[in-house]
C-alpha positions as CSV (number, residue, x, y, z in Angstrom):
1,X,5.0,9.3,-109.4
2,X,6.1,8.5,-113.2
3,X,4.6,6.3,-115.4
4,X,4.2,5.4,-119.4
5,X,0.6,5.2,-120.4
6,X,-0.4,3.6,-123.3
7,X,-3.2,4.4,-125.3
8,X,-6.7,3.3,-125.7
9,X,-6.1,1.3,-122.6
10,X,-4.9,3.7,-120.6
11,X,-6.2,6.8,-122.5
12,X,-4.6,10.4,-122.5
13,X,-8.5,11.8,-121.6
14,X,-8.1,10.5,-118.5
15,X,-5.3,11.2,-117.2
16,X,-6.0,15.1,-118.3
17,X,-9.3,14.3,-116.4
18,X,-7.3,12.9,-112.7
19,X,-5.1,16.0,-114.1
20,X,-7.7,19.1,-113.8
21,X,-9.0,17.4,-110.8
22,X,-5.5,17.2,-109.2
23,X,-5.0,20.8,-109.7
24,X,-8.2,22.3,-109.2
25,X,-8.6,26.3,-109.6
26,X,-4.5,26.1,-111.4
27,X,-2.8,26.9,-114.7
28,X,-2.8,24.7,-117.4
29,X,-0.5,24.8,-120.7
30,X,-1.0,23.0,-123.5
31,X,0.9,22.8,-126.8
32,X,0.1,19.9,-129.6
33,X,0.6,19.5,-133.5
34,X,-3.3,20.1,-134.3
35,X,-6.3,20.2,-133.0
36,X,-10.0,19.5,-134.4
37,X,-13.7,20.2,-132.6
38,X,-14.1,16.7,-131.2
39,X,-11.0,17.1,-129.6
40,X,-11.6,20.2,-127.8
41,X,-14.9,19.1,-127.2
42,X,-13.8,15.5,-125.4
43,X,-10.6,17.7,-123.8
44,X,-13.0,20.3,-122.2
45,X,-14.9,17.9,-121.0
46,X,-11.9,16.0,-119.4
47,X,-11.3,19.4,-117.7
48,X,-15.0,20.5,-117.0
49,X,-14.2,23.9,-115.5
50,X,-11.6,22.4,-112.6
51,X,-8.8,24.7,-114.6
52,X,-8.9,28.5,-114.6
53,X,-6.2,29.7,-116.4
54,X,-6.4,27.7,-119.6
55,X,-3.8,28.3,-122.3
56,X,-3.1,26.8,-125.8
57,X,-0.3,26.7,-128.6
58,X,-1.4,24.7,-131.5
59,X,0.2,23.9,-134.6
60,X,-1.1,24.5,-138.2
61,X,0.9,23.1,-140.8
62,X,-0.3,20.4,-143.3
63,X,-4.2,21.8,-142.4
64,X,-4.7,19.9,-139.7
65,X,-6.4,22.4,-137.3
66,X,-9.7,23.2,-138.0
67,X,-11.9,26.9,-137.7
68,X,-14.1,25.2,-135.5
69,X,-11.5,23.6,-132.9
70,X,-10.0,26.9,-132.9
71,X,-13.6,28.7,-132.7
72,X,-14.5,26.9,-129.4
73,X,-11.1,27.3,-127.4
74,X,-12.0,30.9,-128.0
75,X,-15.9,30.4,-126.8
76,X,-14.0,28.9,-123.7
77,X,-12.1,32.3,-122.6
78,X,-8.6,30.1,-123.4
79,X,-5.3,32.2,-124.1
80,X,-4.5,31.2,-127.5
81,X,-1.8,31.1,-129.8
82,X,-1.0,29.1,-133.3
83,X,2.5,28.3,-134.5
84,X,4.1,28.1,-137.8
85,X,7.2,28.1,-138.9
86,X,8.2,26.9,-142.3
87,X,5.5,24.3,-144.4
88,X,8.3,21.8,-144.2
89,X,9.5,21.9,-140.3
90,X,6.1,21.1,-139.0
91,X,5.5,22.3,-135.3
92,X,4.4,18.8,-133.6
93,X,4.7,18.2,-129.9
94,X,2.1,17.4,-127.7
95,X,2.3,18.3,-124.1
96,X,0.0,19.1,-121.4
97,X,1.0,20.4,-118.6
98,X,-1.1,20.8,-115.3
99,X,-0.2,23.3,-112.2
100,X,-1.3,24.5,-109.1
101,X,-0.3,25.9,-105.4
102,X,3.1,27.9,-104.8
103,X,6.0,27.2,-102.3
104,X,5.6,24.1,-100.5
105,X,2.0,24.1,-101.8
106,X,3.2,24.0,-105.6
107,X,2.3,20.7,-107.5
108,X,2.2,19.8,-111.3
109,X,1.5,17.1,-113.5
110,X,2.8,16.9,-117.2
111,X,2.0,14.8,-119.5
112,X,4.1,14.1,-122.4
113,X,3.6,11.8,-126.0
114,X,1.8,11.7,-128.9
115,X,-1.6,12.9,-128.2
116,X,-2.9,15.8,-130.5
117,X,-6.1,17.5,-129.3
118,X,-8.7,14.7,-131.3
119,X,-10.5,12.4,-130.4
120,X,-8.1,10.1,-131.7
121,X,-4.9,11.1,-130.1
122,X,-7.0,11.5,-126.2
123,X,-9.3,8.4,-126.6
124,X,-9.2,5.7,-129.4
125,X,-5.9,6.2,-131.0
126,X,-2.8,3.6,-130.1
127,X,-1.2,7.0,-128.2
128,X,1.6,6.6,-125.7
129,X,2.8,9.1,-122.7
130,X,5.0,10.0,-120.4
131,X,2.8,11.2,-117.3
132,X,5.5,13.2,-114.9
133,X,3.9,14.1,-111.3
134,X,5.5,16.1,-108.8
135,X,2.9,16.4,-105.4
136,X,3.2,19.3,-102.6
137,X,6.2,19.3,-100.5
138,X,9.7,20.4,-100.7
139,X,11.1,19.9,-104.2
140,X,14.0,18.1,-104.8
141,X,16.7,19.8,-106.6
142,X,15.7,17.1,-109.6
143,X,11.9,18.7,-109.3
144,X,12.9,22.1,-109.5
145,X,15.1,21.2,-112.9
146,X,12.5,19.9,-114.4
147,X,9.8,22.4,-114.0
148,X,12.9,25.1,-114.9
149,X,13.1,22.8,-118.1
150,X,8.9,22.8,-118.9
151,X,9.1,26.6,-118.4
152,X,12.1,26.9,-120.7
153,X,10.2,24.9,-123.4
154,X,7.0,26.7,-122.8
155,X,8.6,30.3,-123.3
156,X,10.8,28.9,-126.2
157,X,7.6,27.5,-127.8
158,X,5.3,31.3,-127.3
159,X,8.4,33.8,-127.8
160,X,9.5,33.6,-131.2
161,X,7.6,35.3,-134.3
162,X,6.5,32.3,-135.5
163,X,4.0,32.0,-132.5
164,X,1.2,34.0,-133.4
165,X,-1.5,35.1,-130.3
166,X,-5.1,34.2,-131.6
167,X,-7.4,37.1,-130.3
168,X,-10.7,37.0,-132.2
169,X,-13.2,35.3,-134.9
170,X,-11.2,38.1,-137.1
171,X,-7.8,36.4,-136.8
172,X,-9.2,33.0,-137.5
173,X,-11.1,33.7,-140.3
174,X,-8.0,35.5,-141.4
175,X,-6.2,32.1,-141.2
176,X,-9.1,30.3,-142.8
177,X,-9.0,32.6,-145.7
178,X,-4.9,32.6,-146.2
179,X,-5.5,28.6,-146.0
180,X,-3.8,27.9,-143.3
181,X,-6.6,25.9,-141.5
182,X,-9.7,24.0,-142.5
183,X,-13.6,23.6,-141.8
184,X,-14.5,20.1,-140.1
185,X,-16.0,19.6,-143.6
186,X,-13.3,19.7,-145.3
187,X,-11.7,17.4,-143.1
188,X,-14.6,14.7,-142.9
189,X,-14.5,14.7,-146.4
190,X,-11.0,14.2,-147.5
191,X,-11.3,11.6,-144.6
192,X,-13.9,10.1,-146.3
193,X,-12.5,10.6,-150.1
194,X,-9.5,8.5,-148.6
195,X,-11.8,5.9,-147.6
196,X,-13.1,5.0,-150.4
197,X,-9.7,5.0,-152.3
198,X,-8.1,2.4,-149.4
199,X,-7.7,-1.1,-150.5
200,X,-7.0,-3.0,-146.8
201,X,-4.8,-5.7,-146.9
202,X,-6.6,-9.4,-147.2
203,X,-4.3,-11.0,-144.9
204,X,-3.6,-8.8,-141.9
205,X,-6.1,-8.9,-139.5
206,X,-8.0,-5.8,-138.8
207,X,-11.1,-4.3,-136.5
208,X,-12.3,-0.9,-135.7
209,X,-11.2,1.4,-132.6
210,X,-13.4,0.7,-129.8
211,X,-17.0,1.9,-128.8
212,X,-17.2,5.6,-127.6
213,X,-20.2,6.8,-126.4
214,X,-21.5,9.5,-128.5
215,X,-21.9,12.9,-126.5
216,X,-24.1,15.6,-127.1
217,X,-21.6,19.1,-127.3
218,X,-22.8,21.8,-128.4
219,X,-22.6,23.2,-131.9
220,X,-20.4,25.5,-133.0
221,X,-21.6,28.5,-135.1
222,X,-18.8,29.7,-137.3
223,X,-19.8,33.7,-138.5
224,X,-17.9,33.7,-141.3
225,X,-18.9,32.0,-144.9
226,X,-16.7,28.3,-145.2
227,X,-16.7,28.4,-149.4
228,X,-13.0,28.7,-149.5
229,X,-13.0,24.7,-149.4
230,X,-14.8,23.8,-152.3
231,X,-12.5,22.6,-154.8
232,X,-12.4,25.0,-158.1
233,X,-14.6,28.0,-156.2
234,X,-17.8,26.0,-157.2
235,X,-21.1,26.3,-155.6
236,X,-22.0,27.0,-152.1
237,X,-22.4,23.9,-150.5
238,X,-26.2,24.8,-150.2
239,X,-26.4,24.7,-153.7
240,X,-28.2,21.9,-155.0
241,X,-31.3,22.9,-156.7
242,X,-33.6,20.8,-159.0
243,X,-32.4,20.0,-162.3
244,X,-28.6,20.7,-160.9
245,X,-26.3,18.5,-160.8
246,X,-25.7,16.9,-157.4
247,X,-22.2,18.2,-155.2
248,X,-19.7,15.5,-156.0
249,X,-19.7,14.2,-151.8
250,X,-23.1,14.7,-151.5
251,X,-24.6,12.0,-149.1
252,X,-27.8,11.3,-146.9
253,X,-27.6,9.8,-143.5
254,X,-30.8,8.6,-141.2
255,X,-31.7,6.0,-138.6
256,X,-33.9,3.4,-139.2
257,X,-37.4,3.3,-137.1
258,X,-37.9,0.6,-134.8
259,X,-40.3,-1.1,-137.1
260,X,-37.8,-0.7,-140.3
261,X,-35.3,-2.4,-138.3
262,X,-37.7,-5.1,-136.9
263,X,-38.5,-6.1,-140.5
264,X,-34.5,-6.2,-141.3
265,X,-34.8,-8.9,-138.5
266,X,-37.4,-10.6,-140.2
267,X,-40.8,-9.7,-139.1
268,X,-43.1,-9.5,-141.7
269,X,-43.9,-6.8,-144.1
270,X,-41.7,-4.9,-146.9
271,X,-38.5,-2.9,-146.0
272,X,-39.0,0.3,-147.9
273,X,-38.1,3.2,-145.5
274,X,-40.1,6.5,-146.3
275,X,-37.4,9.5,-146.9
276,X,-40.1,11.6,-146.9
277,X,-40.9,14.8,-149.3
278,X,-39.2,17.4,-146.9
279,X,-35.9,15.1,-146.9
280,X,-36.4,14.5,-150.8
281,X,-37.5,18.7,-151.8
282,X,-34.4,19.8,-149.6
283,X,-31.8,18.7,-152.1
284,X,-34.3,17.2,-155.5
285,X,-31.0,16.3,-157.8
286,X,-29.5,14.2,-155.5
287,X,-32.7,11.8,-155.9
288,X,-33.0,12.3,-159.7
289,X,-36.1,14.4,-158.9
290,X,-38.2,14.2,-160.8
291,X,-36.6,14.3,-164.4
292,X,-35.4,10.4,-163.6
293,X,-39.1,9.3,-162.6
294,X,-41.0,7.6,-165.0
295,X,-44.8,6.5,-164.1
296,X,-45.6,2.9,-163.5
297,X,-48.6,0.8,-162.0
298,X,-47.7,-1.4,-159.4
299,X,-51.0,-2.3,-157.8
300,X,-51.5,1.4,-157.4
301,X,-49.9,4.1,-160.0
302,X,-46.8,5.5,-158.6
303,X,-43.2,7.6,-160.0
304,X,-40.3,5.3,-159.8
305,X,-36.7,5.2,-160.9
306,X,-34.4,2.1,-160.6
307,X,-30.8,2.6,-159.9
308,X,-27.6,0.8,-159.2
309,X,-26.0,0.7,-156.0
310,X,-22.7,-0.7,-154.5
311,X,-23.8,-2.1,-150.6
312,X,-21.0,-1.6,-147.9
313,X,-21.5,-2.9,-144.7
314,X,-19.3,-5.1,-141.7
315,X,-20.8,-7.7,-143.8
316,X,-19.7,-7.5,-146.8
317,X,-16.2,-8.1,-148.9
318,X,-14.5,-4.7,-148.3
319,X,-15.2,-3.4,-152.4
320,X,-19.2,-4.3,-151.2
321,X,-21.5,-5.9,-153.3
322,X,-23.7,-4.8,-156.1
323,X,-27.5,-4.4,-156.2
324,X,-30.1,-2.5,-157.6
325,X,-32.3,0.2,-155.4
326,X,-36.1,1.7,-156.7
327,X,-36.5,4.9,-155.3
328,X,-40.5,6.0,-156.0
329,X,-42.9,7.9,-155.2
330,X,-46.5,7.9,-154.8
331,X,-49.0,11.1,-154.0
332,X,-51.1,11.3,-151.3
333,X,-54.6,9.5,-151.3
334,X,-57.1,8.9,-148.7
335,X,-56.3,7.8,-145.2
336,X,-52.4,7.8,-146.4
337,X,-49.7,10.4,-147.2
338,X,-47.2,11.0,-150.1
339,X,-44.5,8.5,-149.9
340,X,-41.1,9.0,-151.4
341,X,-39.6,5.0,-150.5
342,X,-36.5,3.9,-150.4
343,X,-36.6,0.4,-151.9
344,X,-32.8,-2.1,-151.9
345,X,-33.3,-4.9,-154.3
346,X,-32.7,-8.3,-153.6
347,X,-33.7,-7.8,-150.4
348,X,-32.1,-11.1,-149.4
349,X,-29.0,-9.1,-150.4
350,X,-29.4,-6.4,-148.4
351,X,-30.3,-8.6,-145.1
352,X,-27.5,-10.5,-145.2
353,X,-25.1,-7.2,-145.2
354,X,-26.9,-6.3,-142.0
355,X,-24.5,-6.2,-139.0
356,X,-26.0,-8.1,-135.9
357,X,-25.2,-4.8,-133.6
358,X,-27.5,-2.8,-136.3
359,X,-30.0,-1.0,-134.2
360,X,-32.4,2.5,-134.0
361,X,-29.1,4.4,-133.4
362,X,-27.0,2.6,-136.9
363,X,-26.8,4.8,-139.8
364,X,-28.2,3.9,-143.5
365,X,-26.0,6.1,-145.4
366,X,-26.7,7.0,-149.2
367,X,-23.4,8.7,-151.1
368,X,-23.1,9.7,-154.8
369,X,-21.1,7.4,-156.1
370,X,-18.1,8.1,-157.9
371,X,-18.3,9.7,-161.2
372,X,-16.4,7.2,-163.2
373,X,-18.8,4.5,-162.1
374,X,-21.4,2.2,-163.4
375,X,-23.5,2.6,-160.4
376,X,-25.6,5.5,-158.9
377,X,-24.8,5.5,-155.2
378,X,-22.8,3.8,-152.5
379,X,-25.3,2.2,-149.2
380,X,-23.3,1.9,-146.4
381,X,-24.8,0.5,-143.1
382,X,-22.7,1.5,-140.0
383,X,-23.3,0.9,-136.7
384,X,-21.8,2.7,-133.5
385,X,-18.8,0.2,-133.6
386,X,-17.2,1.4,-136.7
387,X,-14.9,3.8,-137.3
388,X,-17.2,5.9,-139.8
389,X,-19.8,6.3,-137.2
390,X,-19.1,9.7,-135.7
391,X,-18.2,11.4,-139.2
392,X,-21.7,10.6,-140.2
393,X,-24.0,11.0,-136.9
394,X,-22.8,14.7,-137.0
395,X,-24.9,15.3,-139.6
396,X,-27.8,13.6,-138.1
397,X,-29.5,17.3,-137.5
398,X,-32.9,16.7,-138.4
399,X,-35.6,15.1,-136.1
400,X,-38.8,13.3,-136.7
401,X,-41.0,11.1,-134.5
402,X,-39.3,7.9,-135.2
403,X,-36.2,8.8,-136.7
404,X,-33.3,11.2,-137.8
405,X,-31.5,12.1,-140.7
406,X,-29.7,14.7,-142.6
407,X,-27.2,15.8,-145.3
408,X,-23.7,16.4,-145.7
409,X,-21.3,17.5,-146.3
């Protein structure tokens, strides 16, 4: 049974998942362009354990595998290889190929197109396959070309010297360190960096990929330092003490509580979210603290600075909209602790660039903004329908009773 799929109707993640079902306890082989840690996450879920021979050839050129993609194939007992040839004859097919049974019982499935190992190319992407199944029986003399001609490919593709076999954390890092592949930071970033350049074009009509629901994968631990990325050998990306001057992509993501987004909504009382002093003390400079603050009285005495923001939202034209944001803070007193408040001005302005799917799980996202500009920071408000949401809930590592929030990159 052959058949073209298309892509994100008919998605490549599920037909690997009817795939590893198909040919449960078999072989699979899989060879693609590049591969990032979403990717392998959503692919070994598609597979969940039905496949016990796992093996992988993935491609590195331009950068676009990254240490933690390659990181969990590894954690997953996977043969592995990577593949590179020349910086301008980029290795770039995709092909997954599924196999079980021997004799009469043999069966495979194969699955040819566009699909890279991301959640892109297996889920939301516009992707389109070939999906080639040959079921138990006799083969035809048409079958038995064709799996002579997957095997050919597959031995053409791990044979020469240009496929290299992937033992260890000591041969990625080794890769990493030569520059061959990236962290998911880098990527997110330079994803993000592009974002802000893009200009989309007024009179095409455009919306974001569809909804995925967010999964819970575990986290990978890379044991090796990831400073190689930073552009000029400057600071560790921990480095942000008080009085320094903030990392150039700094940014601060969190959900809103229940009661924050209520008001949004328009119950009554004043939206000014609490950041808190542990969110504010882990990174001081990115706040202005406390050099910026200045002391006012504003029915009680409090620390405020007033800054300029650019607001982004679903909402808004797609350069956003500029408004003005207090940030202050106020000791604790009596019956009441410190506050360090977050505090968008208009707030009419800021309601208005609320998208009507903007719930506990959205994202209020603070950036530096960038250095040639007037204004202090970028607000975007992002909610699980837009492309940006996964880049940022990543970071989302910190928990509190109402809400969560964290730093990146």
């Amino acid at each position: 049974m052959n058949r073209l799929i298309l892509g994100p109707m008919e998605s490549a993640y599920e037909e690997i998942k009817a795939a590893a079902i198909r040919h449960q306890g078999g072989k699979a082989r899989i060879a693609v362009a590049w591969a990032k840690d979403d990717g392998v996450n959503w692919l070994l879920d598609a597979i969940n354990g039905h496949i016990t021979d796992l093996n992988f050839v993935i491609g590195i050129n331009e950068r676009g595998t990254t240490v933690e993609a390659l990181l969990r194939i590894l954690q997953h007992n996977a043969s592995l290889r990577i593949f590179y040839k020349h910086p301008y004859q980029t290795f770039h097919p995709k092909i997954y190929c599924f196999e079980s049974g021997s004799g009469v019982s043999y069966s495979t499935t194969v699955i040819i197109g566009s699909s890279n190992v991301t959640i892109g190319g297996l889920i939301t992407n516009y992707e389109s396959s070939i999906v080639l199944q040959i079921d138990q029986g006799p083969l035809s003399q048409d079958d038995n070309n064709f799996i002579a001609s997957v095997n050919i490919s597959w031995e053409t593709i791990i044979s020469p010297p240009f496929s290299h076999v992937i033992r260890d954390v000591n041969d990625v890092q080794k890769l990493y360190e030569t520059g061959y592949i990236v962290s998911e930071n880098t990527i997110r970033r330079e994803r993000r960096s592009a974002g802000k350049k893009g200009k989309p074009l007024r009179d095409l009509p455009t919306a974001p990929p569809q909804y995925v629901v967010p999964r819970v994968f575990e986290q990978i631990t890379v044991p090796f330092a990831l400073d190689r990325d930073i552009p000029g050998g400057g600071p560790s990306e921990d480095t942000d003490p008080q009085g320094s001057t903030p990392l150039p992509e700094r940014f601060f993501v969190r959900t809103l509580t229940a009661n924050d987004v209520a008001k949004l909504r328009g119950r009554p009382g004043t939206f000014e979210p609490d950041l808190g002093e542990t969110a504010r003390d882990q990174y001081p400079s990115f706040w202005g603290w406390s050099e910026k603050y200045k002391e006012v009285t504003r029915k009680l005495h409090r620390l405020e600075w007033q800054v300029e923001a650019r607001l982004i939202s679903s909402q808004t034209p797609p350069e956003g909209v500029i408004m003005s944001v207090i940030l202050w803070f106020r000791e604790a007193r009596s019956g009441h602790a410190a506050e360090h408040r977050f505090s968008p001005r208009p707030i009419d302005i800021f309601k208005r660039a609320v998208p009507p799917s903007f719930d506990t799980s959205s994202l209020l996202v603070i950036e530096q903004a960038p250095v040639d500009a007037v204004y202090q920071y970028v607000i975007k408000l992002i909610t699980a329908q837009d492309p940006e949401y996964n880049d940022f809930a990543t970071y989302l590592v910190a928990t509190r009773p109402h809400h969560r929030y964290g730093y990146g990159p």
